[in-house]
C-alpha positions as CSV (number, residue, x, y, z in Angstrom):
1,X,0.0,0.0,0.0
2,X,1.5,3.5,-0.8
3,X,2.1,5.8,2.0
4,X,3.0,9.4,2.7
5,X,6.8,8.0,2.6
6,X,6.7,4.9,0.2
7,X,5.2,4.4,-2.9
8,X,2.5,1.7,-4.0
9,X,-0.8,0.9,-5.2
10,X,-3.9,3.4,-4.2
11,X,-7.5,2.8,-4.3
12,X,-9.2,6.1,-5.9
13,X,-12.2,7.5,-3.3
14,X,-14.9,8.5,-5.4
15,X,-16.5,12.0,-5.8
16,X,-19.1,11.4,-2.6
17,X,-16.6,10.1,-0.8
18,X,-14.5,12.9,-1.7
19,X,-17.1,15.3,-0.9
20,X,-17.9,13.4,2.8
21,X,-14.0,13.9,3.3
22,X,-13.7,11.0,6.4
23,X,-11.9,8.6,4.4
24,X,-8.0,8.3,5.3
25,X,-7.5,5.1,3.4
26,X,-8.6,6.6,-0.2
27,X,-6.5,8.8,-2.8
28,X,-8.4,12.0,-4.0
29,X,-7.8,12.8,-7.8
30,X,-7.8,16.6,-9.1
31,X,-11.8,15.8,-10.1
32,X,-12.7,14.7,-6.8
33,X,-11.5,18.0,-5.2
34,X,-13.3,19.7,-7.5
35,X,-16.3,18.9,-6.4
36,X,-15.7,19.9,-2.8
37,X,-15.9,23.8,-4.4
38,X,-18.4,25.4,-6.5
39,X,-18.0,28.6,-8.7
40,X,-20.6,31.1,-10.3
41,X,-21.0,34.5,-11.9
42,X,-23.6,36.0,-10.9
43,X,-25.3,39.2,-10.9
44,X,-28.7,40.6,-13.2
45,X,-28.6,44.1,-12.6
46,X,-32.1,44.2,-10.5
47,X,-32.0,41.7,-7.6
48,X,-30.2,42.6,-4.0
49,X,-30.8,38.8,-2.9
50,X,-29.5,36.4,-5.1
51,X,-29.7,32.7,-4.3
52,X,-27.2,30.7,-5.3
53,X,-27.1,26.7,-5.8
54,X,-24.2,25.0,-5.2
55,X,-25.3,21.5,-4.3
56,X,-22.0,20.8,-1.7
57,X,-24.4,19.3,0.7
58,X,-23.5,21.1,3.7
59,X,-23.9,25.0,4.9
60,X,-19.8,24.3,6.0
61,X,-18.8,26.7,3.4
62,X,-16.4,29.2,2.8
63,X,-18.3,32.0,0.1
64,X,-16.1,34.4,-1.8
65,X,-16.9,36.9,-3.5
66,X,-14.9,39.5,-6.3
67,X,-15.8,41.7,-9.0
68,X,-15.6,40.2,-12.3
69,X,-13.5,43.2,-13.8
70,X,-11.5,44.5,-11.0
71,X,-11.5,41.9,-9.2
72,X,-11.5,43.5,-6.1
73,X,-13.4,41.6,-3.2
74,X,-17.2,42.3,-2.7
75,X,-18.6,42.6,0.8
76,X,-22.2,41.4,1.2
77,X,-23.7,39.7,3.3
78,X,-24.2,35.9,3.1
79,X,-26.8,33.6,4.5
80,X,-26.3,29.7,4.5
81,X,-30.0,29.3,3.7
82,X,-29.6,25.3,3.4
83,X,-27.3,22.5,2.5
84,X,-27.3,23.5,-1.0
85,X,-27.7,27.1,-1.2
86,X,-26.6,30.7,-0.4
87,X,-28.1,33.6,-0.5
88,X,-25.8,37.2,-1.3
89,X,-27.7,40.2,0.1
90,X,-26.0,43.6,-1.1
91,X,-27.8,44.9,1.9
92,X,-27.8,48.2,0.0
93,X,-30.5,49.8,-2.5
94,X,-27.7,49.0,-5.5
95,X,-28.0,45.6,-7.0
96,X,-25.3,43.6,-8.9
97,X,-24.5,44.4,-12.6
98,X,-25.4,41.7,-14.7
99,X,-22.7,39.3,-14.7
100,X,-20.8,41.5,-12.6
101,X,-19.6,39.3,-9.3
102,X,-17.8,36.0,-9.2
103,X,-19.0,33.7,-6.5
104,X,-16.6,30.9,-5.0
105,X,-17.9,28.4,-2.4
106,X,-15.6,25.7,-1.0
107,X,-16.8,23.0,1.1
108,X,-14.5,22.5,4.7
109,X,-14.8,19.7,7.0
């Protein structure tokens, strides 16, 4: 069996195992990360609440959030409304320009 020190044969976790993130015995390919993070552009130029779906299963998540342009960070405020969703609330009277913030959510155990 391969270890941190010695090479040797792996057994690949798949992507929900990946995503549960408990197994020690498993080998986690570049795919199987990815699905532990979610990324979006979002943005329509009339909401202040926009929900966001990112299916990670859990309301563990770190949300980012930058301007697709600048891409300075964007403060707003950011509710965990369920396993599989955020909303972003500008909390302001301005809403997002269309297409105008980038939207990173990472999954942490």
């Amino acid at each position: 069996a391969a270890s941190t020190s010695a090479a040797g044969k792996v057994e690949l976790a798949t992507t929900a195992e990946a995503l549960a993130g408990s197994d020690s015995a498993r080998a986690v390919t570049p795919a199987g990360l990815a699905a532990r993070s979610f990324k979006a552009t979002i943005g329509d130029g009339s909401d202040n609440d926009i929900t966001v779906t990112h299916s990670l299963g859990t309301r563990d998540v770190i949300v980012q959030l930058y301007d697709a342009s600048s891409y300075d960070t964007v403060i707003a405020e950011v509710v965990r409304t369920d396993a599989n969703n955020v909303t972003i609330n500008t909390n302001s009277v301005s809403s997002i320009a269309s297409n105008d913030v980038i939207v990173l959510i990472t999954k942490i155990d």
